[in-house]
C-alpha positions in Angstrom: 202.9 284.9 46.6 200.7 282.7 48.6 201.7 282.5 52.1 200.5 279.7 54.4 198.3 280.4 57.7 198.6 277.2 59.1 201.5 276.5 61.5 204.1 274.2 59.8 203.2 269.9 61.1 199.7 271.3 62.2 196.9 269.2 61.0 193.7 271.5 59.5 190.7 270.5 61.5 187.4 269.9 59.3 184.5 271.7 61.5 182.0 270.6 59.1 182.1 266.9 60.2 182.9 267.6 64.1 179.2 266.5 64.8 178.5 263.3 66.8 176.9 260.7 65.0 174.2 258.4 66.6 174.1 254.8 66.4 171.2 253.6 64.2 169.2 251.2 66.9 165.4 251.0 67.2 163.4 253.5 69.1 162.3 250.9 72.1 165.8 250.3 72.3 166.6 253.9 73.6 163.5 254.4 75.9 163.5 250.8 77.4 165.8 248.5 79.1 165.4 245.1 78.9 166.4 242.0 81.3 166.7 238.1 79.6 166.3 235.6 82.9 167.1 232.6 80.2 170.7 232.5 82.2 169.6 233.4 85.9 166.7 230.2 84.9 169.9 228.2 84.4 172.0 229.4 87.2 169.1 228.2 89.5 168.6 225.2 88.2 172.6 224.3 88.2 172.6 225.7 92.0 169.2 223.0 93.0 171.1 220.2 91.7 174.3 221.1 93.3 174.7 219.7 96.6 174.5 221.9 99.9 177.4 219.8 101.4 180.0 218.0 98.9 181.5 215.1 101.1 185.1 215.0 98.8 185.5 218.7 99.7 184.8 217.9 103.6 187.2 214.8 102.8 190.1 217.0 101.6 189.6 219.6 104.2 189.6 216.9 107.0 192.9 216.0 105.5 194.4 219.5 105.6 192.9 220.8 108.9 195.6 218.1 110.5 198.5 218.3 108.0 201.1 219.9 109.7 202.9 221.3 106.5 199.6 222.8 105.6 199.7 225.8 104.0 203.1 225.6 103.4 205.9 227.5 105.1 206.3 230.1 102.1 202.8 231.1 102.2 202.8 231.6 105.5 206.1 233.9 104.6 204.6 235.5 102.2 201.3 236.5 104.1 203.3 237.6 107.3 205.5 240.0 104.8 202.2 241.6 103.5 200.6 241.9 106.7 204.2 243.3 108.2 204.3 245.9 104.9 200.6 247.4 104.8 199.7 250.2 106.0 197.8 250.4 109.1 194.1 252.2 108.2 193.8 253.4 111.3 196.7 255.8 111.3 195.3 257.1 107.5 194.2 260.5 108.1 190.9 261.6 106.8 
């Protein structure tokens, strides 16, 4: 009679191919890192062309600084509750 050593379920492991396996990649790509500036180049560019002041954005603001339902009554609810709920760092013990 052959009896069996492994625990009932129990899944035999297979130490033979336990080894890590390395990804194949080319020798410079281990030893070096490597930085493109192709999408900084065009961040720059897009930021020179972009205006420093954006007049429709002053426009709106103008508009909201004197609205008198601006921000609206819930928000202001909503950020009084947060502040009202948080804990206060300064209590935290180290």
């Amino acid at each position: 009679m052959i009896t069996n050593t492994n625990p009932i379920g129990s899944t035999p492991i297979n130490h033979a191919d336990s080894r890590r396996v390395r990804a194949d990649r080319p020798d410079n790509a281990r030893h070096e890192d490597s930085l493109s500036t192709q999408s900084a180049l065009g961040l720059q560019n897009a930021l020179a062309v972009t205006p420093e002041i954006r007049p429709e954005v002053v426009a709106r603001a103008e508009k909201l600084a004197v609205d008198l339902n601006y921000p609206p009554r819930e928000i202001i609810d909503r950020i009084a509750n947060l502040i009202a709920i948080s804990r206060d760092p300064s209590l935290e013990q180290e």
